[in-house]
N, C-alpha and C positions, 0 to 999 in steps of 0.2 A: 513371529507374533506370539504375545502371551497365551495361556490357555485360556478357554471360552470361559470353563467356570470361572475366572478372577471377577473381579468386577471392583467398580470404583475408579477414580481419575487417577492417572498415574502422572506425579509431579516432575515438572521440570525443575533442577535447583542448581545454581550457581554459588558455589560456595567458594564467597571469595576472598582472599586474605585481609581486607579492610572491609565491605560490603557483600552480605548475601541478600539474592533475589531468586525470585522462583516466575514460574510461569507455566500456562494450561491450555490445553487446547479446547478452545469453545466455537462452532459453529466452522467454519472455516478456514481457520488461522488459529496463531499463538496468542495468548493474552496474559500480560503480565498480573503477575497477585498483589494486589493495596494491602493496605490495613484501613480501618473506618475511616482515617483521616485523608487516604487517596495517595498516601507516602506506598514507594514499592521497593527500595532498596532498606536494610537495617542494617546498621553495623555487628560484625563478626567480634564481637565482644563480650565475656561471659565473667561475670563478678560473683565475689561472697562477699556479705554485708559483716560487721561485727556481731551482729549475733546470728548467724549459720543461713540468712537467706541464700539464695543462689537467682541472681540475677542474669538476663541476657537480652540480648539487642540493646534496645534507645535506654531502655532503664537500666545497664548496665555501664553504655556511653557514657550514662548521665552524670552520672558519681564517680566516674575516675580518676577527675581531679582530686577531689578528696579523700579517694582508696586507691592509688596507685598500687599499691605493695601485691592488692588481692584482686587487680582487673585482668584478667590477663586477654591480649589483642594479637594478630599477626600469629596465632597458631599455626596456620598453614606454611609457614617457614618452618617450625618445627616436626608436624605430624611425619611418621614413618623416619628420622632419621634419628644417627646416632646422637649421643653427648658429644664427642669429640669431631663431628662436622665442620669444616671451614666456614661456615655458613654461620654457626652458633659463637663461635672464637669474635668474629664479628657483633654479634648483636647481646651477648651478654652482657657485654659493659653500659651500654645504652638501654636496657631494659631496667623500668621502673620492678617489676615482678621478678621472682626467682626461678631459676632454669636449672635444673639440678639434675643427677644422673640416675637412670631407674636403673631395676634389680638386672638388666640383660645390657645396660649401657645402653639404652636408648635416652632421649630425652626427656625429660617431662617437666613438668609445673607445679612451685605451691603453692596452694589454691588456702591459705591458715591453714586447716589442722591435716588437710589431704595431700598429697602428691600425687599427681593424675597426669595418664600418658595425654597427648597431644589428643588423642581421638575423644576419649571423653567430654573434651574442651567443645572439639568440633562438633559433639552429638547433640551438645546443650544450642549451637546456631542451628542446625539441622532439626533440631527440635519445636525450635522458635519458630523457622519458617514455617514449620509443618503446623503448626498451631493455627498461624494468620490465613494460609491456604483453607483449612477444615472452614474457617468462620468467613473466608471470603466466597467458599462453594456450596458449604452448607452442609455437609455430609464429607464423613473419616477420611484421611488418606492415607494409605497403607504403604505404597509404592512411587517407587522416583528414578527418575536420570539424574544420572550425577554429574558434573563435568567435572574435571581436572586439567592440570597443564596438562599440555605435551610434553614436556622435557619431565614431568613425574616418573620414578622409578616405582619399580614392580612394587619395594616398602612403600612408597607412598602413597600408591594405589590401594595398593592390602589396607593402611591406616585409612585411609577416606570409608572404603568400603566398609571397616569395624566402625566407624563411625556410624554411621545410617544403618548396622547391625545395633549397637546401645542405643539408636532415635527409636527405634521401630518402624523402623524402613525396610523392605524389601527393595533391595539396590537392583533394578532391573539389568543396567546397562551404565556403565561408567565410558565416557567419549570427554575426550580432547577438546580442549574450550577453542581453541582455534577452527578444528573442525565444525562444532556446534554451531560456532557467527559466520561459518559457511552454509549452515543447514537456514540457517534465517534468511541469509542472503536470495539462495538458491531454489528452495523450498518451492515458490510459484514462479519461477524462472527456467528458461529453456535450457540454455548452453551458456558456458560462458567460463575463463580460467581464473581464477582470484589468488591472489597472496593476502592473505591477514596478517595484518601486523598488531599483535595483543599484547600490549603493556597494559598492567594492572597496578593493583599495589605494593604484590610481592614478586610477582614472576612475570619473565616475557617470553613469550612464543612469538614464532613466526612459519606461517604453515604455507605452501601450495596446492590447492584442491581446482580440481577438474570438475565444472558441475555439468552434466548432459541428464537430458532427459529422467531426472528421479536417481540418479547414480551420481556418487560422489566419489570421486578420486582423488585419493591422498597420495601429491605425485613426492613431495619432501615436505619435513619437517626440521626446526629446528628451535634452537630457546637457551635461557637461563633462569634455572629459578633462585638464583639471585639477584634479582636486576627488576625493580620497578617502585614505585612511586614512596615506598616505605625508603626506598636508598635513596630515591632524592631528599625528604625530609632532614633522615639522618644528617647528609650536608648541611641544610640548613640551620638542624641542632648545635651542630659543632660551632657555626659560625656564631650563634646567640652565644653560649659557651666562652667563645673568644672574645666576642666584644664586653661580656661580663667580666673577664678576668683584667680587659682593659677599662672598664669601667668603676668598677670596685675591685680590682684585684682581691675577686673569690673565685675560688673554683664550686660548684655546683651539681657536677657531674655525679655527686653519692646523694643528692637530696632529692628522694622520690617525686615527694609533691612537685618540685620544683621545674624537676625533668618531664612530669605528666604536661605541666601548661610549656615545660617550650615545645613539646612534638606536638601538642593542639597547633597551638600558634605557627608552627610551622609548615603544617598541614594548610591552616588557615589561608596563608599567606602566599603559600603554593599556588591554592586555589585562585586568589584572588590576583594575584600575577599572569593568569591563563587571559584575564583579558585586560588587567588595568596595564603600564608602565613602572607602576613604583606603587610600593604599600607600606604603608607607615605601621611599626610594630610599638606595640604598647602596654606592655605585661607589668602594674602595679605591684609593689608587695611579693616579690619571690621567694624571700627569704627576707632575714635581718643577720647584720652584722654583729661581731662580739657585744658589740657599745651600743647594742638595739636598732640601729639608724637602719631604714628599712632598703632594699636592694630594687631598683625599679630597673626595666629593660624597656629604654626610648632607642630606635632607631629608625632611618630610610630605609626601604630597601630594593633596589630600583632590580626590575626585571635584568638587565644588564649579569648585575652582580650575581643572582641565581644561575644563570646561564652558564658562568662562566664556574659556577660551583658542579654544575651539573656535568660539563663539554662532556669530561668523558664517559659518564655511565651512559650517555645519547650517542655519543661513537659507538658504546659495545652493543647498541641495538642493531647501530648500522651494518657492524661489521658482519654481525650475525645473522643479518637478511640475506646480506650477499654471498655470506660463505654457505646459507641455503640453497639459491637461487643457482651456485657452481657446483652446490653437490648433486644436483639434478642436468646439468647443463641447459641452464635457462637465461634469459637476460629480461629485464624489463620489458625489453619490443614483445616478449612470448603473453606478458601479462596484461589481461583485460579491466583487471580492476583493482585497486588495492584498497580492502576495508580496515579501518581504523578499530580497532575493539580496547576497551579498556579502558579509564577513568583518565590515566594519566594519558593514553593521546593527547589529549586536547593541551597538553605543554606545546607554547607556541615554540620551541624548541627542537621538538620531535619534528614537528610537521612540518618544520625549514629545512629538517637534516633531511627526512624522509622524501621530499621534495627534489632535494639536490640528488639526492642519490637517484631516484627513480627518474626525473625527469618530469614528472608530473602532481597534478593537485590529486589526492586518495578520493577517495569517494564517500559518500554522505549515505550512502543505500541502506545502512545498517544503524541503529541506536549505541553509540561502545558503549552504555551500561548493560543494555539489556540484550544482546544480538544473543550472549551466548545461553541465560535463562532461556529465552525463543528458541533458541536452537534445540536445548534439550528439551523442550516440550514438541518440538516437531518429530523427533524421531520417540518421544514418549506416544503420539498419534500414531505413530508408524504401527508401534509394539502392540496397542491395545485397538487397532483396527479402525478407527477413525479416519486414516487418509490413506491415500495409497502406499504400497510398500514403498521404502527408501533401500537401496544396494550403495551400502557404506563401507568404505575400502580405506581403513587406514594405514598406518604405518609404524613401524616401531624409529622411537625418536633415538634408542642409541646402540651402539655396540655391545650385544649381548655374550660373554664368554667365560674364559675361567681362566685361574690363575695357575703358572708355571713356574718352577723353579727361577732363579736368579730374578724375579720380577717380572718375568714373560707376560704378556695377553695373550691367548688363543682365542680370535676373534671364531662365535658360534651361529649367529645370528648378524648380519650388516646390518647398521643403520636404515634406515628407508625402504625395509623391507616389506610387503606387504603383509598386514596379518589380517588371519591368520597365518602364524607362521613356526613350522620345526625345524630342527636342528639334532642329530644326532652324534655319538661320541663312545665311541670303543675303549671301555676300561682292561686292566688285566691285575691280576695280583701282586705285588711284588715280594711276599714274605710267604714261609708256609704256612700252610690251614691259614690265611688269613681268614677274620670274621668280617671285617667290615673295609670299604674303601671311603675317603673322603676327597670330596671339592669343594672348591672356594671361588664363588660364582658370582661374579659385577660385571655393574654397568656403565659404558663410560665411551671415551675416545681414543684414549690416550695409550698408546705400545704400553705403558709401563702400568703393570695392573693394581699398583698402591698408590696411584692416581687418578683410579675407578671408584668410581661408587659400588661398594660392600652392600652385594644383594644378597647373601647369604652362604651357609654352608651346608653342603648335600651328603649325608649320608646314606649307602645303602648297606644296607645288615642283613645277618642272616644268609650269609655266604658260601658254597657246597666247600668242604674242609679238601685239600689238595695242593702241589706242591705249588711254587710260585712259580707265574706265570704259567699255570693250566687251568685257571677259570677266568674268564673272560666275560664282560658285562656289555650289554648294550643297554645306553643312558640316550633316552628320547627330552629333550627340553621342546615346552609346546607353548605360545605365546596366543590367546586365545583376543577376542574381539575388545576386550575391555585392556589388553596389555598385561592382564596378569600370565605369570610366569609359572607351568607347572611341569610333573617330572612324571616319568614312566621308567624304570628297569627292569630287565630279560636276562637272564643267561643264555650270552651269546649261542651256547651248545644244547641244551636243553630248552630252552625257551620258558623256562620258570620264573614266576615274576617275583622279583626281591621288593622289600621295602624302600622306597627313596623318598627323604624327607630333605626339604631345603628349609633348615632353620635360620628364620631371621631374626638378626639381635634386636630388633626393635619393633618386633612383632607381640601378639597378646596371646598368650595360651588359653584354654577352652574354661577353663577355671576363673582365672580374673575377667574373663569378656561375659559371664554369668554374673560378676559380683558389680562388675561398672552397669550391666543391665539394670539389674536388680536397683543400685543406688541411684542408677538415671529416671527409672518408676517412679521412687521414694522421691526425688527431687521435683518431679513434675507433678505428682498429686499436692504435695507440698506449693509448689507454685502458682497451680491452680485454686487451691485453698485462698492463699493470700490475693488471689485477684478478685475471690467473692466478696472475701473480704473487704477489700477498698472498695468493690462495687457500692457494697451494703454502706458500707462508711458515707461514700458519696453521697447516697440518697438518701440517706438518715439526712446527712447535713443538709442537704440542697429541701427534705421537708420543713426540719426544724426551722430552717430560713423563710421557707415564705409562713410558717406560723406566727415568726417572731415581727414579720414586716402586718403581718395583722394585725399582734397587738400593738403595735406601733404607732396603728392607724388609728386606733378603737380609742373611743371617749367615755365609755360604759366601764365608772370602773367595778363592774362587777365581773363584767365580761374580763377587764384586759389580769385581774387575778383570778380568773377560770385558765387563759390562755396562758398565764406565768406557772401555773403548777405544772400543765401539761409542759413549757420548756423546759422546765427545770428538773422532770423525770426523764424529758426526754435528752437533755445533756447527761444525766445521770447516768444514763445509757448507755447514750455513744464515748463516755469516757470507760464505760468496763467491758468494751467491747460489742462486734458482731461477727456472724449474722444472726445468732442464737436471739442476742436480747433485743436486736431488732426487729426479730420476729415478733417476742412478746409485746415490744413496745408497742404493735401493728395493733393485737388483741387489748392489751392496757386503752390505749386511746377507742377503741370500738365500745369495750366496757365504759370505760368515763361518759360517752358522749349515749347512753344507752341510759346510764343513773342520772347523769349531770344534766341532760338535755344536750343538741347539736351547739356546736360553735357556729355561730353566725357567721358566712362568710367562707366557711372552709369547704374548698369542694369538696363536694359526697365521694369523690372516686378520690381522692390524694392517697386515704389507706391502702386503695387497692393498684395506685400506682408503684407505692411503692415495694407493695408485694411483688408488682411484675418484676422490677429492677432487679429485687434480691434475688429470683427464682432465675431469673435469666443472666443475673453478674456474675 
């Protein structure tokens, strides 16, 4: 549990590579966060306008079409990994925005005049939620659950975590999105064994938890985060792509705008294939040709034909469940329920394959939007004492170890191990007076360790000066509740503690994670600014309107050129801005009606409504 003095709600937040939601615990359960309109998911989408706004959620969505270059979407494919990932080789080429290599060879994004690592990007959706939560509970939120995949490594965690560091979050506890849509599940439920199968939009887990009595058991885990509803799209791009080249033999794949509306439309269509048979696609005006003649994309496009684009990224789901389900020795008969989490279940595809493969119809118990926002606001309840304690037992999703000569793995740490979890490892010298030893520490599967994911390199320094092989180190690796990965060294003879630093190449140093704070500030007072602003704008116009439907109405024309000087100061106005001169405008119009006599007809309180609007937009 947190400590007593904190106070305030601690947010649950789903931050998910297409879609972030959050959710809170109010009265006896989880409750997901609206915005005024009653909408609870927003797109994970963060823009810069042409002249230096910085956009994020639906008004970010909104304009992409028209600013592909500078929307950037699907960070969560980037955050924490390198430039040179397998993962990046694939999606640069299909990315409307630019994906460039930062100063440490991690990834990053240009945003026009910035290059900003992945987390930055995340802080700005992380931000957003935290926005609509404060105006849906009414009072600050400081702290949050985070969820992540499971198949995330230690950098991807570290980058989630820097992120809600630049939001101004205090990252309580970061859990496994698979675990979370068990804590939903399980939460007011007795006993019972679940497999989640969570396809999203970028990444797929698939977890086995144990739920008994307020205790959760993470008996295996297992995932890709490469594999979810952004790679079916993709398919589909390609095939618009194709029929285009067969259609107007053009290729289109370098024209921003172009590529923005087919992954809309592809997405689109995606969706609308989940229940129709066939969707007719209809993209006007994509481009033009040398000779002007403009480039239109008419086609069917029968559920069939997606499926058959899909078969195999829906096979590596399967495959992936069941080579979970053997790394624990389980079978279907062992499982009592299987929950659906994630947007793209509902691909009538999945649910045939998942069907055949299990033997049964999954279960309804859970919302796949929202299971896993719920979840982390159940164990955010746990933390700040609202429900009863939760005994949370996860697991680490991969093979933790280090690198050896000829390509070796020395596995440190097994997959499915429970964490908390250590691992120790006997260094020794091999040169004289050595000062420092190094390792080279991933995560992965695979014997061959340049097949791992590159978790970092560990240096310890500061070494007792001595021939080779007469100092001897003992290296403690310690994998703590949220997955992250840290380090302890001793001299094995003395017991003196050395330096051990595991630097990750796509990591943020103490320096730039002050200077993205600092600019993350500077951006959201700025953001804020501009939403009083349209506030003020709004209710300027929405007065000047019903003044102007007065004198509209008015047959006095004394009265209706009293009522045209006031619109016509009062457009004067809202053309040189607010909320400054909307203010005076408020005092202007009290003055006029104070000399001039009242205007007939105008409510007595409109000034004073619109005073509220600006105080309160």
């Amino acid at each position: 549990m947190v400590s007593a003095n904190d106070t305030g709600p601690i947010l649950g937040i789903d931050l998910g590579t297409t879609n972030t939601c959050a959710a809170v615990w109010q009265g006896d359960g989880p409750v997901m966060v609206t915005n005024e309109s009653g909408e609870i998911g927003m797109p994970s989408v963060v823009a810069k306008t042409a002249d230096g706004r910085l956009l994020s959620g639906l008004l970010a969505f909104r304009q992409a079409v028209t600013n592909p270059k500078h929307t950037i979407f699907g960070v969560k494919r980037l955050i924490g990994r390198p430039f040179d990932h397998p993962v990046l080789a694939e999606q640069i080429p299909l990315s409307p925005f630019e994906i460039v290599a930062g100063p440490r060879g991690d990834a990053r994004v240009k945003l026009r005049d910035e290059i900003l690592p992945p987390a930055a990007i995340g802080a700005e959706v992380l931000a957003e939620i935290k926005d609509r939560a404060e105006a849906f509970l009414g009072e600050p939120v400081r702290r949050a659950v985070i969820t992540v995949p499971a198949y995330f490594t230690d950098s991807q965690r570290a980058a989630t975590r820097d992120a809600g560091k630049i939001a101004g979050l205090e990252v309580l506890r970061m859990i496994n999105e698979p675990t979370a849509a068990a804590l939903a599940y399980g939460h007011d439920r007795q006993e019972g064994r679940v497999l989640v199968f969570d396809l999203g939009g970028g990444t797929f887990d698939v977890s086995i938890v144990d739920v008994r009595d307020g205790m959760f058991r993470v008996v295996a885990t297992g995932g890709d985060t490469r594999l979810g509803g952004e790679d079916f799209d993709d398919r589909v791009v390609k095939l618009f792509l194709h029929e285009l080249r067969d259609q107007h033999e053009v290729d289109l794949s370098d024209d921003a705008n172009a590529m923005q509306r087919l992954r809309e439309e592809a997405r689109n269509i995606r969706h609308i294939l989940s229940d129709a048979v066939t969707a007719r696609v209809n993209l006007p005006f994509l481009s033009a040709l040398e000779d002007g003649s403009p480039i239109h994309l008419e086609m069917e496009l029968p559920r069939a034909r997606l499926e058959n684009l899909i078969e195999d990224l829906v096979g590596k789901a399967m495959q992936v469940t069941q080579q979970t389900l053997d790394d624990c020795e389980l079978s279907f008969d062992d499982i009592d329920e299987i929950l659906l989490v994630g947007g793209t279940t509902r691909t009538p595809l999945v649910r045939k394959r998942l069907k055949v493969l299990s033997g049964r119809d999954p279960s309804l118990a859970v919302d796949p939007d929202n299971a896993v926002a719920m979840g982390a606001a159940v164990q955010a309840a746990a933390l700040s004492g609202l429900r009863g304690q939760i005994l949370l037992m996860d697991v680490t999703a991969h093979d933790l170890g280090i690198q050896l000569p000829n390509d070796r793995f020395e596995k440190l740490v097994q997959r499915n191990s429970p964490i908390p979890a250590m691992a120790a490892r006997s260094l020794t010298t091999s040169q004289n007076d050595q000062e420092q030893l190094s390792l080279v520490v991933r995560q992965g599967r695979s014997q061959k360790a340049s097949e791992n994911e590159l978790m970092g390199l560990v240096k310890i320094t500061g070494l007792q000066q001595g021939p080779r092989g007469s100092v001897r180190v003992h290296l403690d690796f310690s994998i703590d509740a949220d997955g992250t990965v840290s380090l302890f060294a001793q001299d094995a003879g003395t017991g003196n503690e050395y330096r051990a630093a595991l630097l990750v190449p796509s990591g943020l140093d103490r320096e730039e994670m002050e200077k993205l704070k600092e600019r993350h500030k500077v951006n959201r007072l700025r953001s804020h600014t501009d939403k009083i602003k349209q506030a003020s704008r709004d209710a300027l116009r929405l007065m000047l309107s019903d003044i102007r439907r007065l004198r509209d109405d008015s047959s006095d024309e004394v009265e209706v050129a009293r009522i045209s000087r006031i619109l016509v100061h009062g457009e004067d106005v809202l053309a040189r801005g607010v909320p400054a001169e909307a203010d005076r405008f408020i005092r202007w119009l009290e003055a006029f009606q104070d000399s001039e006599g009242e205007i007939q007809g105008l409510p007595d309180d409109l000034t004073a409504t619109l005073g509220d609007q600006l105080s309160t937009g």
